[in-house]
Residue frames relative to the residue before (quaternion, step in Angstrom):
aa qw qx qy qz dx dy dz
X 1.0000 0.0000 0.0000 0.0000 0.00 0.00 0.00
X 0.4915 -0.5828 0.5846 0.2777 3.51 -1.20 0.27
X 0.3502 -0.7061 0.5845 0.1927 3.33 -0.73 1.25
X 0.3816 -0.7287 0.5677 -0.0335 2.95 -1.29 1.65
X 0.3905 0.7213 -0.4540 0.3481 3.70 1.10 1.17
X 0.5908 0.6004 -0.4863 0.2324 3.85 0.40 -0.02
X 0.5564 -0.6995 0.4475 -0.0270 3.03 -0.88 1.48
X 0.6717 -0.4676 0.4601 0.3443 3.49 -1.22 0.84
X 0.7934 0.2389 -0.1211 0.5467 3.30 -0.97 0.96
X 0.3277 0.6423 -0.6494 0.2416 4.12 0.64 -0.17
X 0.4702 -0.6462 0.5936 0.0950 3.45 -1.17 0.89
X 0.6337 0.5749 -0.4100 0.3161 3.66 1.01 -1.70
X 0.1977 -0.6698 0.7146 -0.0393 3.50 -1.31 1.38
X 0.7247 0.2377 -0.3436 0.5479 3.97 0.99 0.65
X 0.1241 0.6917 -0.7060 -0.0880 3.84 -1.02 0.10
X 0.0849 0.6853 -0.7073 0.1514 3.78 -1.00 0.69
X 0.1555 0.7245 -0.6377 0.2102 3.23 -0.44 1.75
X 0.2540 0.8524 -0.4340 0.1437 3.47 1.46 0.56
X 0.8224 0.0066 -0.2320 0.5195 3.57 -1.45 0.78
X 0.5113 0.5660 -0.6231 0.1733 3.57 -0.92 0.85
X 0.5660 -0.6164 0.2819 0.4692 3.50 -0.38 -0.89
X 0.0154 -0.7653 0.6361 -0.0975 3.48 0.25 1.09
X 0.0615 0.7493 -0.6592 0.0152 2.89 -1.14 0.69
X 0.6513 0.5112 -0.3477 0.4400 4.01 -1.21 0.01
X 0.6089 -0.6198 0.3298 0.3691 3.91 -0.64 0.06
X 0.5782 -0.4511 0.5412 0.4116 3.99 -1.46 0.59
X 0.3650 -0.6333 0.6621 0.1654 3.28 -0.97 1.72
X 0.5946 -0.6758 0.4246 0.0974 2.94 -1.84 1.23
X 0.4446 0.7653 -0.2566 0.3883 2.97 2.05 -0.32
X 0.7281 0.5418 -0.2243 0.3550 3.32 1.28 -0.85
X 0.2302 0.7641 -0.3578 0.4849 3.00 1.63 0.78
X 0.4969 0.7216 -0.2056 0.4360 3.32 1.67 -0.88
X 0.7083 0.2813 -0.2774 0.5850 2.90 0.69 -0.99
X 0.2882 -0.6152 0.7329 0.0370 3.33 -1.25 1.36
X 0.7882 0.2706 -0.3575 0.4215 4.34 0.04 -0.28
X 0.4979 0.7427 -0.4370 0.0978 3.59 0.99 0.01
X 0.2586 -0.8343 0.4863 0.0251 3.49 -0.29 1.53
X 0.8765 0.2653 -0.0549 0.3980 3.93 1.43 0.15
X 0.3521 0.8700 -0.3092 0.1536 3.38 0.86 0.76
X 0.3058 -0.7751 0.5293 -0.1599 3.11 -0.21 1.92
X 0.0578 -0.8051 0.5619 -0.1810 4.20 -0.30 1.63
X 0.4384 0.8514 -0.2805 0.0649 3.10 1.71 -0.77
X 0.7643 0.1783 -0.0300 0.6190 4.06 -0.53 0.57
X 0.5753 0.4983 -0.5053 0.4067 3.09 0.21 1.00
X 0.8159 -0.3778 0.3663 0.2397 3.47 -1.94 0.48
X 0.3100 0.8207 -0.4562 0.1493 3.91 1.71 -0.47
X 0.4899 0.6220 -0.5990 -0.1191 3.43 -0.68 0.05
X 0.3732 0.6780 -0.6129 0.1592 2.96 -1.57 1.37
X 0.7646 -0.3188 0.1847 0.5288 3.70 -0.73 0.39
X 0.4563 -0.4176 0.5705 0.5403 3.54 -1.46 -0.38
X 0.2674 -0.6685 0.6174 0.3169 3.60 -1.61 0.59
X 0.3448 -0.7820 0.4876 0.1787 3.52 -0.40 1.72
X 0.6367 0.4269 -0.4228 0.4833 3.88 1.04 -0.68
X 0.1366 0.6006 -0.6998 0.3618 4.01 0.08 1.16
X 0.7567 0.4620 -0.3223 0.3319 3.24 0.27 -1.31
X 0.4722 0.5941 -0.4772 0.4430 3.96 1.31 -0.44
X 0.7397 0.2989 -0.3515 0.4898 4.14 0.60 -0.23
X 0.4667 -0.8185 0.3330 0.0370 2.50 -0.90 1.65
X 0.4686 0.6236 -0.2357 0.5797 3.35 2.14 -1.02
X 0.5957 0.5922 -0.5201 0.1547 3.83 0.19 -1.17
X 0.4718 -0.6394 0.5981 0.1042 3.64 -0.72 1.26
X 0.8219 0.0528 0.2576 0.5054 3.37 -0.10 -2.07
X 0.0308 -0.7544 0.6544 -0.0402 3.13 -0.76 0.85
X 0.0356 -0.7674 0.6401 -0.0114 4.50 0.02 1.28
X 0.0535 0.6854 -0.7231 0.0670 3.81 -0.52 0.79
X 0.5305 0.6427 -0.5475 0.0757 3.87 0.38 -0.15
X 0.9031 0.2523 -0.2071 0.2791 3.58 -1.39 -0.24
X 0.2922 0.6703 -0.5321 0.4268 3.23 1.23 1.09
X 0.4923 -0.5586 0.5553 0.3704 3.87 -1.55 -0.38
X 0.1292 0.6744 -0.7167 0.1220 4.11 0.95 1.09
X 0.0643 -0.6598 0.7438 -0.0849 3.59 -1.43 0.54
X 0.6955 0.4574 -0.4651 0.3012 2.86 -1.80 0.88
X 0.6670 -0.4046 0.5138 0.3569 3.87 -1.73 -0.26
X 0.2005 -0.7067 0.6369 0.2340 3.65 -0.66 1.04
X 0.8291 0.3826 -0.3360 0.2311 3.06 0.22 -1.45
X 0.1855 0.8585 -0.2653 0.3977 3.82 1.49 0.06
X 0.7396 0.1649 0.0714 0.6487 3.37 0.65 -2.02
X 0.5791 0.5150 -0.5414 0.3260 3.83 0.81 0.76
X 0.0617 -0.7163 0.6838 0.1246 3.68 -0.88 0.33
X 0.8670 -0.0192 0.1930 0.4590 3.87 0.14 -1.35
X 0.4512 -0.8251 0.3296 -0.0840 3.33 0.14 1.80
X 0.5850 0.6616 -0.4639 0.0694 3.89 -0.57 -0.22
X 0.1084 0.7586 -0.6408 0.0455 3.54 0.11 1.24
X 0.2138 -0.8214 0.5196 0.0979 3.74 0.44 1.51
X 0.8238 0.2592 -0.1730 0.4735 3.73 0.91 -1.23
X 0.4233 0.7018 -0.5514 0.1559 3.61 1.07 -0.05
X 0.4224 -0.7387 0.5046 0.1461 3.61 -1.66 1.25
X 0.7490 0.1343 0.1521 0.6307 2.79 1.22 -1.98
X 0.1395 -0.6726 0.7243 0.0589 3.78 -1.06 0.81
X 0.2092 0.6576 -0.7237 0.0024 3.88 -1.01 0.29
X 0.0769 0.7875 -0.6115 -0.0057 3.20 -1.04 0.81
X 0.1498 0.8420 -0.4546 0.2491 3.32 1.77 0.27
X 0.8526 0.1304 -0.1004 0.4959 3.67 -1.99 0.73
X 0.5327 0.3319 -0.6474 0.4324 3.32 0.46 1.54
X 0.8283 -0.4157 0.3483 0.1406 3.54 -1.96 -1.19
X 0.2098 0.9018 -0.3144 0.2095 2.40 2.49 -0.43
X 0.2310 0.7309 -0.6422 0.0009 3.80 -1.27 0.12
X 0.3328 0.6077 -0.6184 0.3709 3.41 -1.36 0.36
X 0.6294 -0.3706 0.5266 0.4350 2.80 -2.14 -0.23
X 0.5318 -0.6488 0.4105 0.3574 3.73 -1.33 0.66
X 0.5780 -0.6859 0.1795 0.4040 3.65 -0.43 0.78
X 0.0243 0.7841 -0.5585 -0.2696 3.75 -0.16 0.11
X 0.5665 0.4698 -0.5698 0.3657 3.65 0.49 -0.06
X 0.4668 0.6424 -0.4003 0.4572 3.82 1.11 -0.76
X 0.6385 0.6018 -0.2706 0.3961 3.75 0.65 -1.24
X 0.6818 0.5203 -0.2050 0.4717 2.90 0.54 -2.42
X 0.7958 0.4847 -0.2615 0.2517 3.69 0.05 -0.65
X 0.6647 0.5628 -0.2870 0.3988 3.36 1.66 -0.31
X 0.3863 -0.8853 0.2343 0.1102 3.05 0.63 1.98
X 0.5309 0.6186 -0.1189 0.5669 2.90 1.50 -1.91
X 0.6632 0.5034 -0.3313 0.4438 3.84 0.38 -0.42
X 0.6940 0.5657 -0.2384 0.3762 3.24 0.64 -0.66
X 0.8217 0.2074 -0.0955 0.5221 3.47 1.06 -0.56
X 0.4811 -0.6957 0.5179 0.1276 3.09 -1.07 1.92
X 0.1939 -0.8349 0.5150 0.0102 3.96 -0.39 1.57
X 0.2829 -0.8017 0.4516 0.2706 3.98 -0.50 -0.14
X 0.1856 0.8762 -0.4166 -0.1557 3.10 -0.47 0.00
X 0.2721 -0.8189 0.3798 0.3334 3.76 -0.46 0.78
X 0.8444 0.1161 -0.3398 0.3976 3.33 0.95 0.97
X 0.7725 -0.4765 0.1903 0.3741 3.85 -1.14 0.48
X 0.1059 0.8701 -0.4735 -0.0862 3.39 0.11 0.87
X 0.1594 0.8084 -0.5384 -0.1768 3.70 -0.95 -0.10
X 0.8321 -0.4170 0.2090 0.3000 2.89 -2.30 0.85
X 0.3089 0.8690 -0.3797 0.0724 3.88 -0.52 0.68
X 0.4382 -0.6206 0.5542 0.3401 3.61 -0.65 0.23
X 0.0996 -0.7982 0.5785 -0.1350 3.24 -1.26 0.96
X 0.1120 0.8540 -0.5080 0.0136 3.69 0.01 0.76
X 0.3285 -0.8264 0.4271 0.1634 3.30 -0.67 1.05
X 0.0923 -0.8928 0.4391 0.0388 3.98 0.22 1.48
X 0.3549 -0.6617 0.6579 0.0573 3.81 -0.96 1.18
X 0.2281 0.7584 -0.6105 -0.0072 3.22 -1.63 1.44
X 0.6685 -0.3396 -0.0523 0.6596 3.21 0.51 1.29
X 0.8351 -0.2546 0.0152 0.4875 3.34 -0.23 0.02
X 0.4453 0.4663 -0.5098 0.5696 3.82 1.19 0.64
X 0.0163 0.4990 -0.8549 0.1408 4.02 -1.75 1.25
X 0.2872 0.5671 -0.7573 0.1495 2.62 -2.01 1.32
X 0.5371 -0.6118 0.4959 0.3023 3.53 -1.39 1.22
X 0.0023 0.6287 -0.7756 -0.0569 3.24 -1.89 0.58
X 0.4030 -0.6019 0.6855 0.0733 3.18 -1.09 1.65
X 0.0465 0.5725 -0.8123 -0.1011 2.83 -2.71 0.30
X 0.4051 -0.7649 0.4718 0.1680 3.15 -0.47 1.20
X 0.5951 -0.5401 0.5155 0.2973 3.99 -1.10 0.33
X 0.0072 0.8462 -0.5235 -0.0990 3.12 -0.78 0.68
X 0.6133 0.7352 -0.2888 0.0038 3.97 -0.95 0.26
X 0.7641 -0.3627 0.2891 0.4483 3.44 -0.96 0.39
X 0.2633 0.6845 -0.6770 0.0615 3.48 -1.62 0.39
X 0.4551 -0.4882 0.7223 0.1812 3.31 -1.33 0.72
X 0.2910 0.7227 -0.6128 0.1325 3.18 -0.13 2.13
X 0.8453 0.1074 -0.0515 0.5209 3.95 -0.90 1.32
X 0.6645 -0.4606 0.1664 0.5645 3.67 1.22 1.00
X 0.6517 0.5675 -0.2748 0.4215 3.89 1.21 -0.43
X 0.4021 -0.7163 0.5402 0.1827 3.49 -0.78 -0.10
X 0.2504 0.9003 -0.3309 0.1314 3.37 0.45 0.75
X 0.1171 -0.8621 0.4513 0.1987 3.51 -0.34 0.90
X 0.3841 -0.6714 0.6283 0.0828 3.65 -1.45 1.21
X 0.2996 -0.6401 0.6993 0.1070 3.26 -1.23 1.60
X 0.8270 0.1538 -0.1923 0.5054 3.52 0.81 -0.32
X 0.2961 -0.7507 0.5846 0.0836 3.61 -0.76 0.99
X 0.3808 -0.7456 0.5108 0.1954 3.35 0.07 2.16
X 0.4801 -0.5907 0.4857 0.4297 4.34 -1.03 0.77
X 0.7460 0.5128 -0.2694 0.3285 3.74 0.74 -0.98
X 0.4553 0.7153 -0.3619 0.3874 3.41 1.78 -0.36
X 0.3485 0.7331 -0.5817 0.0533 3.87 -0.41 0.79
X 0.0998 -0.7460 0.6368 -0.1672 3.75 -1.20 1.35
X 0.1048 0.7685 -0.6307 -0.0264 2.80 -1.98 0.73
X 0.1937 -0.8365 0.5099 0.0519 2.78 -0.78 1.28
X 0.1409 -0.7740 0.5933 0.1706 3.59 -0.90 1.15
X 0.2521 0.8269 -0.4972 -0.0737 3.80 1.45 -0.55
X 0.8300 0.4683 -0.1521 0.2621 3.14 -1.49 -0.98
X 0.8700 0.3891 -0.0898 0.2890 4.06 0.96 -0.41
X 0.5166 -0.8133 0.1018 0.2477 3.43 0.79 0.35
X 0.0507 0.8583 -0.4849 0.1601 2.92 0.95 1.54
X 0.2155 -0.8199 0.5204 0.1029 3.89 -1.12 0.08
X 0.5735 0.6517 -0.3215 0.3782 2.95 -1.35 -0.05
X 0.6541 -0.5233 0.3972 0.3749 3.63 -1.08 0.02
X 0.2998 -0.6829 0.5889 0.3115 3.68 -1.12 0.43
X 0.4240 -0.7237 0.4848 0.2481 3.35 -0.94 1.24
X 0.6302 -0.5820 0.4196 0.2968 2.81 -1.70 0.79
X 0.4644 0.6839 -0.3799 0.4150 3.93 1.24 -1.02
X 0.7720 0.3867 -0.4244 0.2726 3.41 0.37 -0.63
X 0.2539 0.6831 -0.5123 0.4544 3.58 1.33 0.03
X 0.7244 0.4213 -0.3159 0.4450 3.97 0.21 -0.79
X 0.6007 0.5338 -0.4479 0.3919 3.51 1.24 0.34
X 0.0448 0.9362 -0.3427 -0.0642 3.49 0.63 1.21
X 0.7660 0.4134 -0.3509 0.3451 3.24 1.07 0.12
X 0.1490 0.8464 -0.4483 0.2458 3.12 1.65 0.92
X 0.2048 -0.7315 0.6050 0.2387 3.71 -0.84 1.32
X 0.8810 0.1639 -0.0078 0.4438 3.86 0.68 -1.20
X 0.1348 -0.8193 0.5572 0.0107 3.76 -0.39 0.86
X 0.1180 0.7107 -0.6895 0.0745 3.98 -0.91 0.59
X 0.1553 0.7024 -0.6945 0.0103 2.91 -1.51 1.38
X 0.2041 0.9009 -0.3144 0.2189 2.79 1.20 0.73
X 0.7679 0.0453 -0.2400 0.5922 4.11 -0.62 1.21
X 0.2956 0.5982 -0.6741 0.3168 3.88 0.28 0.97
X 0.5349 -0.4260 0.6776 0.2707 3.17 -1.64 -1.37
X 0.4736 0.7035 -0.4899 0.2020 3.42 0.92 0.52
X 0.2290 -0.8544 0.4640 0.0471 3.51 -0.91 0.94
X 0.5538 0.5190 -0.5393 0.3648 4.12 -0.89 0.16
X 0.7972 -0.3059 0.3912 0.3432 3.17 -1.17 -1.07
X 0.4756 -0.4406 0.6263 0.4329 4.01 -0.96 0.03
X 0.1544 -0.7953 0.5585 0.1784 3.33 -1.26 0.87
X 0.8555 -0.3088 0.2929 0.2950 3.37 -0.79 0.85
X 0.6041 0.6703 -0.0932 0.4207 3.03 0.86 -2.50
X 0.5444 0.5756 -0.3721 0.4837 3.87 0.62 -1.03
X 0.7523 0.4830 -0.3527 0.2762 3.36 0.16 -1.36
X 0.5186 0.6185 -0.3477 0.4771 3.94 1.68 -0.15
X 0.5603 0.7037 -0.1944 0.3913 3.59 1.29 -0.12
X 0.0580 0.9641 -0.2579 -0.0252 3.14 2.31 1.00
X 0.7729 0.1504 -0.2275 0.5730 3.19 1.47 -0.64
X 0.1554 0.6459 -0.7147 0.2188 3.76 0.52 0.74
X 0.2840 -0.6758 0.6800 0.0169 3.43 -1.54 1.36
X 0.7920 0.1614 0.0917 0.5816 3.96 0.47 -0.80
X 0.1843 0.6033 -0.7137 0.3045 3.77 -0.83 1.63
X 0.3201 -0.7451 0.4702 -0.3482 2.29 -1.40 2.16
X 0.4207 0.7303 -0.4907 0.2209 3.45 1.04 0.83
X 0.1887 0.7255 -0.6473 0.1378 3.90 0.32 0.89
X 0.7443 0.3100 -0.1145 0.5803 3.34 -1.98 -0.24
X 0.7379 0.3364 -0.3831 0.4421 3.60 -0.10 1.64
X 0.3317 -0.8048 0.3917 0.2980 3.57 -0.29 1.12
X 0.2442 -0.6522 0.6903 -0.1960 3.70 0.11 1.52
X 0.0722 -0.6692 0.7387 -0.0347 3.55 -1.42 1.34
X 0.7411 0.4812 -0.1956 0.4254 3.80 -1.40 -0.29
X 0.6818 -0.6242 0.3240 0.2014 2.96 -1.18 0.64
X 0.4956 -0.6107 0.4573 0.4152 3.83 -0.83 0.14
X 0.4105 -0.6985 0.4765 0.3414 3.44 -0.70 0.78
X 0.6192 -0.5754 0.4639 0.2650 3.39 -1.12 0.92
X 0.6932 0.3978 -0.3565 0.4838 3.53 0.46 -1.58
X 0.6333 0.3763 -0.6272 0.2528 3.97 -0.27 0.02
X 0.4391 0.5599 -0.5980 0.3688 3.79 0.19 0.37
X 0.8418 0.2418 -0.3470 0.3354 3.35 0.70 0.16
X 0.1804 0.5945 -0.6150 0.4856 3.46 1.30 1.55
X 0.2596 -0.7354 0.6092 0.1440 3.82 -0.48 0.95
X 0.7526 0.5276 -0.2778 0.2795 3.21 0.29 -1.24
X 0.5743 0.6620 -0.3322 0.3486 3.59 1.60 -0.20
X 0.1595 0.8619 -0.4782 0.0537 3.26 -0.59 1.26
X 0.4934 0.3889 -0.3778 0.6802 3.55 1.91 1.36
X 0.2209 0.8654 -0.4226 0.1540 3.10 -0.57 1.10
X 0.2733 0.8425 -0.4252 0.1864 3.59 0.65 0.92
X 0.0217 0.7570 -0.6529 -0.0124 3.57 -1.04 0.45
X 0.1816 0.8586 -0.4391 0.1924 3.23 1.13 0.68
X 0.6049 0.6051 -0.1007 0.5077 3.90 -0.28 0.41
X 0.7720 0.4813 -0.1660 0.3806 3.67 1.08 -0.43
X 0.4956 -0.7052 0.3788 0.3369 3.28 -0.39 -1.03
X 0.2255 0.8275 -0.4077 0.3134 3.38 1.92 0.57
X 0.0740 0.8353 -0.5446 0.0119 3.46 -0.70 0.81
X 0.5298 0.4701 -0.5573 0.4333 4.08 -0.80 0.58
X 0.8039 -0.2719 0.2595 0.4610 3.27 -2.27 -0.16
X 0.3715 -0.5468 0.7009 0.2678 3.64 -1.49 0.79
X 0.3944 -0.5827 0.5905 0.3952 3.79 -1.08 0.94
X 0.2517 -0.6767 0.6726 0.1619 3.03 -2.37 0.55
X 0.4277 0.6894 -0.3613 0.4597 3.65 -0.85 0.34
X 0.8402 0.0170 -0.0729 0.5370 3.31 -0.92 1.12
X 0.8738 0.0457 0.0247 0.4836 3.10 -1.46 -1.24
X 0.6287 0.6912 -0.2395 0.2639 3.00 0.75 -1.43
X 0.7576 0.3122 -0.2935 0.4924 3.83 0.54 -0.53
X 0.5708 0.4004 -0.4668 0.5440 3.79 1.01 0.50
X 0.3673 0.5484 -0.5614 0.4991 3.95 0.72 0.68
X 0.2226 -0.7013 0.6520 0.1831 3.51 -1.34 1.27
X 0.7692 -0.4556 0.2480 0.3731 3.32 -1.04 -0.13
X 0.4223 0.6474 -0.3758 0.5113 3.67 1.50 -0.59
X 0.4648 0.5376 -0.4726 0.5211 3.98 0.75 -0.69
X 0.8830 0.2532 0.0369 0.3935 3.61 -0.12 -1.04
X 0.3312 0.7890 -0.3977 0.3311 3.71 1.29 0.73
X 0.8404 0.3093 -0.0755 0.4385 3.10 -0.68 0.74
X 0.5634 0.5029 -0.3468 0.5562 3.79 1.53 0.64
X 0.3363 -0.7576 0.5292 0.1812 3.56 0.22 1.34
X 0.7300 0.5351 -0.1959 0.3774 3.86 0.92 -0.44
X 0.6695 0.5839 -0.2377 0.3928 3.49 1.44 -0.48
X 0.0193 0.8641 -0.4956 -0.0852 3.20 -0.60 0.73
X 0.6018 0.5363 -0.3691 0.4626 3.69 -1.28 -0.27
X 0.7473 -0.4965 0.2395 0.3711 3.51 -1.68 1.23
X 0.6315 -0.1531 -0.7600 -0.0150 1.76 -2.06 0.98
X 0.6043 0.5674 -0.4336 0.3534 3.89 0.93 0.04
X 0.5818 -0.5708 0.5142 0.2671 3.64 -1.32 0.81
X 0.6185 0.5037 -0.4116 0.4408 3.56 0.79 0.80
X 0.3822 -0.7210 0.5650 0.1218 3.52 -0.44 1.63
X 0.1156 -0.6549 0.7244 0.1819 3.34 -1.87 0.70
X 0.6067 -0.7226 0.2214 0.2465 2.75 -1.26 0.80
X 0.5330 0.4641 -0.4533 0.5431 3.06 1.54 0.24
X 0.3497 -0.7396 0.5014 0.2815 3.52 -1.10 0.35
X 0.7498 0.2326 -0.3289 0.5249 3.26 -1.78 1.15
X 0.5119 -0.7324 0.3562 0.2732 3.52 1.13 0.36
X 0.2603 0.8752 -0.2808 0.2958 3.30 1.47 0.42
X 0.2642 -0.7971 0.4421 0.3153 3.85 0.40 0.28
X 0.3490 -0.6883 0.4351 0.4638 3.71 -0.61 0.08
X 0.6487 -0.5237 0.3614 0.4174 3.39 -1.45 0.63
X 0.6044 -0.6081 0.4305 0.2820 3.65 -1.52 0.93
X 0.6274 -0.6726 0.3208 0.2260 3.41 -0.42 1.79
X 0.6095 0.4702 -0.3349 0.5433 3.96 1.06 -1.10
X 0.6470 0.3448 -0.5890 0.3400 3.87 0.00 0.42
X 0.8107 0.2437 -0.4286 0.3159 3.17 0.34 -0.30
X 0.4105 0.5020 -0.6015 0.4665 3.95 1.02 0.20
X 0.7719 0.3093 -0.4670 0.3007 3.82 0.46 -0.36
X 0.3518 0.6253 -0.4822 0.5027 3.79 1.30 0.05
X 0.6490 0.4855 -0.2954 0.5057 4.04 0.32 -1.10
X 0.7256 0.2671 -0.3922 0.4983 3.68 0.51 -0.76
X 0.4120 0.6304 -0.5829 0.3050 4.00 0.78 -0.51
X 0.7675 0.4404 -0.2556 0.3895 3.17 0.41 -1.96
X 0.5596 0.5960 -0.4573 0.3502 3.77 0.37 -1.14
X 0.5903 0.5964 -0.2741 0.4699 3.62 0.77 -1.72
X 0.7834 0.5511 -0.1990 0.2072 3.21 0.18 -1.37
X 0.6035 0.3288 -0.1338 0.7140 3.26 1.67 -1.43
X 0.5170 0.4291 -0.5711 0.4716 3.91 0.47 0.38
X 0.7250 0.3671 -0.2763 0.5130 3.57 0.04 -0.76
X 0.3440 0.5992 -0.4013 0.6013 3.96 0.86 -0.07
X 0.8885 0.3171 -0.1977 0.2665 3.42 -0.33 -1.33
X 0.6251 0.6437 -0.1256 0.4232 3.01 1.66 -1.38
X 0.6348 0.3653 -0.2599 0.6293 3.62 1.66 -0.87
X 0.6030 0.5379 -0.3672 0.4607 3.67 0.97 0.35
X 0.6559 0.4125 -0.2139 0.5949 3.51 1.31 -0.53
X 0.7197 0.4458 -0.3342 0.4141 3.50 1.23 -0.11
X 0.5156 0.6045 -0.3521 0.4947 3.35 1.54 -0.70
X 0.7932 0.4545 -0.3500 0.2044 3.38 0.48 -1.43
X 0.4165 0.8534 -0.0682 0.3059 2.93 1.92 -1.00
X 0.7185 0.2693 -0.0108 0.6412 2.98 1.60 -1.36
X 0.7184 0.2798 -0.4708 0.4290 3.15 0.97 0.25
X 0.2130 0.7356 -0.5195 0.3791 3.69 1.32 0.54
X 0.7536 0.5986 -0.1258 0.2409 2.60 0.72 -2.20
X 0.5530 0.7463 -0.1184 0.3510 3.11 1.68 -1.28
X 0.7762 0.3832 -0.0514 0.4980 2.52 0.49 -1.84
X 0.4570 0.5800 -0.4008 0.5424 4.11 0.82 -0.60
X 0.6654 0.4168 -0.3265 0.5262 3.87 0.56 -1.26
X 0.7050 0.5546 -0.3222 0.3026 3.56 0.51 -0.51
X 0.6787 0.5506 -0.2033 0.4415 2.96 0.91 -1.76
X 0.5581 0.5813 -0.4121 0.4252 3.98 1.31 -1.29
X 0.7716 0.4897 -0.2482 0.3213 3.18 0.52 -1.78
X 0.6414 0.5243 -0.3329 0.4504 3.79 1.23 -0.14
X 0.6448 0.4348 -0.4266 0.4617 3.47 1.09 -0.75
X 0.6103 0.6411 -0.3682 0.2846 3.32 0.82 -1.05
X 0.6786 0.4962 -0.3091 0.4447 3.64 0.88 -1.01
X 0.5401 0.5326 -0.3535 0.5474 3.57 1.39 -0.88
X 0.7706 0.4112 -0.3702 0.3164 3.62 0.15 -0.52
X 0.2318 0.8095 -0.2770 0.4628 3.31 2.03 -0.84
X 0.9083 0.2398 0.0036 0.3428 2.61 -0.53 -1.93
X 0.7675 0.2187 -0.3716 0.4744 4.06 0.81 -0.11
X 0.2699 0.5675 -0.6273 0.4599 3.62 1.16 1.02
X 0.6306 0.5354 -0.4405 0.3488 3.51 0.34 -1.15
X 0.7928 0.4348 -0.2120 0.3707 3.12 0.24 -1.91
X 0.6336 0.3352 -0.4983 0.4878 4.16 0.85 -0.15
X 0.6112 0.5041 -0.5041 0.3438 3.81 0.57 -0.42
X 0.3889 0.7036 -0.4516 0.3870 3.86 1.39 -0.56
X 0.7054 0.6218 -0.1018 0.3246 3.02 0.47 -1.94
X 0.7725 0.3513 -0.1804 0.4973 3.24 0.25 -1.47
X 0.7129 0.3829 -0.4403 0.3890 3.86 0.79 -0.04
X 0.3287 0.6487 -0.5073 0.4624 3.59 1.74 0.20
């Protein structure tokens, strides 16, 4: 069991009790710590709910809960949310189910905004040590595992700009919300082997520098959105497993995707898979209302044509009629005169 002793005021700003055999549930005590900025549970024996009051520390950086037996509904045990600094969430290779959390989402402030930096920073612990009149910092860098770009790969150093979540491996449902799209400075996303169903949302396509998206092994309908061919930075990219059917976008990232990206969708067509669409070059056809509005251009066009043709002629009808009167008339005029001449002879 995790000893269930930290005290009001705990200072510790690292915990790393990864792989051993823990077993029994994340003492509530660790709430205590009020600066912890790293907390890392990973592979172990855990089996108990998510602990939703994490979110009361305001500093927590990393939070690694994967391969343990957590179980249950997150979004259930959420009421009031603020992971302001959270980088990384893995909760991958547990029991989890439900809908996937969006208030959990909505709250990862720090996610949301796309920072610069003009050099490499990473996530560490730093203490600052006094000997008589010599001070100088010693660091400890962060340390841990992720399922990065189909690999598993563990980081002695946890780049500052690096932020992921990983729900793989557990059996959530339901629809992926659209909200997460507002995570924009996500580098790595897995939702990969759940039960998640609807459509790819759109939303994704805000994910300018997402590097690695995972949605295989999940019954996923509709089509890939087109606009993510223009996330450059994507170079992991698989939905393989699902039920997604139309043109696979081309462009960019997209045309260095092998066909394994896209395995297993009886509906997709177009490179890299040996299923033709039926349009060629995967190209959609153009949107039918330009040319019904080109057809009304012209209609208009020879209507108003006609109308300044039926008015011109009109007036010169008119014209001429004025003419033709004004000629007989003088002719009549003029041999009235000549019999009234006459008749006084």
């Amino acid at each position: 069991m995790i000893p269930r002793i930290y005290p009001h005021g705990c200072s510790l700003r690292m915990i790393d009790l990864r792989e051993n055999r823990l077993r029994g549930i994340v003492p509530r005590s660790l709430g205590n710590c009020g600066m912890l900025e790293y907390l890392n549970l990973g592979e172990n024996q855990i089996n108990d709910t998510l602990p939703f009051w994490l979110s009361e520390l305001a500093y927590l950086k990393v939070i690694d809960l994967q391969s343990n037996m957590l179980q249950g509904s997150i979004e259930d045990n959420l009421s009031q949310l603020n992971f302001t600094s959270l980088h990384i969430l893995d909760l991958s290779n547990n029991n989890f189910n439900g809908e996937l959390p969006s208030k959990l989402l909505k709250s990862c402030h720090t996610m949301k905004v796309i920072v610069g930096q003009d050099k490499l920073a990473y996530l560490s612990l730093f203490k600052r040590l006094d000997l008589s009149s010599v001070s100088f910092n010693e660091g400890m860098n962060y340390v841990m595992t992720l399922m990065s770009k189909g690999t598993e790969r563990e980081y002695a150093k946890i780049p500052d700009v690096l932020m992921a979540i990983d729900f793989s491996n557990n059996k959530f449902k339901g629809f992926i919300p659209e909200l997460i799209g507002d995570l924009k400075s996500l580098r790595m996303l897995n939702l990969s082997n759940n039960f998640l169903i609807g459509s790819i949302p759109p939303s994704l396509t805000s994910m300018i520098v997402l590097e690695s998206l995972d949605l295989s092994w999940n019954k996923l309908v509709g089509e890939i959105p087109q606009q993510l061919a223009r996330i450059t930075f994507l170079s992991f990219f698989v939905v393989s497993h699902n039920r997604l059917s139309g043109p696979i976008p081309h462009g960019s990232q997209f045309d260095m995707f092998g066909s394994s990206s896209f395995a297993m969708n009886d509906g997709l067509c177009g490179s890299p898979l040996p299923n033709k669409c039926t349009n060629d070059d995967n190209t959609p056809p153009p949107p039918s209302f330009r040319v019904d509005n080109e057809e009304e251009c012209l209609f208009d066009l020879d209507r108003r044509i006609v109308l300044v043709g039926v008015g011109v002629g009109f007036l010169v009808g008119i014209v001429l009629e004025n003419l033709i009167i004004d000629e007989k008339s003088r002719r009549f005029l003029h041999y009235s005169k000549k019999m009234a001449n006459g008749w006084k002879r």
